[in-house]
N, C-alpha and C positions, 0 to 999 in steps of 0.2 A: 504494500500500500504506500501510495507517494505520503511521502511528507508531509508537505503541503494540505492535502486531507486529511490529515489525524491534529489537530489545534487542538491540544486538550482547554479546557477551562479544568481550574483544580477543584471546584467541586461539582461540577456536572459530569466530566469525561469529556469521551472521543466528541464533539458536533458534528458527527454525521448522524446519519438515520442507520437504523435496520437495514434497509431495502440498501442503502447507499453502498453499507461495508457486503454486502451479500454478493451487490454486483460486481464490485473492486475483486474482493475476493476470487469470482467466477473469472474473471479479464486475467488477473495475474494467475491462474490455474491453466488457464488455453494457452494462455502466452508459456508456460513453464511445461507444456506438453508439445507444443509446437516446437521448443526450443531444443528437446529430449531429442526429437524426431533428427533436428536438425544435427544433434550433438553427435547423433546413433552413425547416420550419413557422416558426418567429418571423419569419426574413427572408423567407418568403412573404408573410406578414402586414403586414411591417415595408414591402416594395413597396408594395404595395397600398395602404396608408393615406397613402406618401409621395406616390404615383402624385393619390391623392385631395387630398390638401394642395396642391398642384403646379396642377390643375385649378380648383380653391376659390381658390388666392391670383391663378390667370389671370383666371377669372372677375372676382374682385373686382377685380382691378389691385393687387393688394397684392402685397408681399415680405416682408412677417415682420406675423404673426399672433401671439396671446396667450391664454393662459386663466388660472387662477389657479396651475395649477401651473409652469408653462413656456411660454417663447417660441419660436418656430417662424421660421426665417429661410429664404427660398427663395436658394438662392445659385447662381454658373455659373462654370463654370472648363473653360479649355481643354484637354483632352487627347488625345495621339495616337490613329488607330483606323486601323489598317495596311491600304491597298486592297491593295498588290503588295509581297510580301516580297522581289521579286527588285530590286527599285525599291529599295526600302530598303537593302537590304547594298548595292547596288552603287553605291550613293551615299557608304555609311560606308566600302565600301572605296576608293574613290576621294578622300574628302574625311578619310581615318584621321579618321573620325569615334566611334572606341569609344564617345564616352560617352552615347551616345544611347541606347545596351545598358543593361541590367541586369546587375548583376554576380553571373551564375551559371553554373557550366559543366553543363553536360546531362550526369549520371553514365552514361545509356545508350549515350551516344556517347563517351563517354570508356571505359567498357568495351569497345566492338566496338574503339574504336585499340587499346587494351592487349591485347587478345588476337591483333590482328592484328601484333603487335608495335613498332606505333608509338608513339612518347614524343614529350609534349608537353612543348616549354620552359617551365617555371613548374608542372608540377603532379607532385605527385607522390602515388603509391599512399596509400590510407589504408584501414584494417581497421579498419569502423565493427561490433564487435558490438553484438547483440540476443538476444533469446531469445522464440521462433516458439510459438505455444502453439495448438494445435489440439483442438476441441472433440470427444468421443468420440460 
């Protein structure tokens, strides 16, 4: 929401209406879906030319390329890619290997515990609001 639309007075609030923020709301929502779309498309693009770069510096035998605007460096770095996930935990549990994890806990599975009435050591409830805006 622009700026500009949001003047609070400090004891009334925002001076827009209802209808006002609902529509803003709806605009920057199409606008931030349109922009996905566009995002999705660059990094199609953005593959693709790397993919070619990648090919071009094989060919050549090169590792970093130049034009007058910028330099181009082909670079390689090791990273995990999971064959067996049962492989994996059963490794961290046995070696209390946590830090191999990323530090996130999965909200969907921490809802089915809390409803099923179990509590987890270390985490506790949190009432994240939002406001759901549905298109007529």
């Amino acid at each position: 929401m622009s700026n500009s639309m949001l003047k609070e007075d400090e004891t009334a609030g925002p001076s827009l209406t209802p209808g006002q923020i609902i529509e803003e709301m709806v605009a920057i929502r199409d606008e931030k879906a349109a922009l996905a779309v566009r995002t999705k498309e660059l990094n199609e693009q953005w593959s693709a030319l790397e993919a070619a770069m990648m090919a071009l510096g094989d060919s050549l035998g090169m590792k970093r390329m130049s034009s007058d605007l910028a330099t181009a460096s082909i670079t390689t770095e090791i990273v995990p890619m999971v064959d067996d996930w049962d492989a994996v935990y059963a490794h961290i549990l046995e070696n209390d290997a946590c830090y191999l994890l990323q530090r996130r806990v999965s909200t969907a599975a921490y809802r089915e515990l809390q409803d099923a009435g179990i509590e987890i050591p270390g985490l506790s409830p949190y009432e994240k609001r939002k406001v759901s805006i549905r298109k007529k």
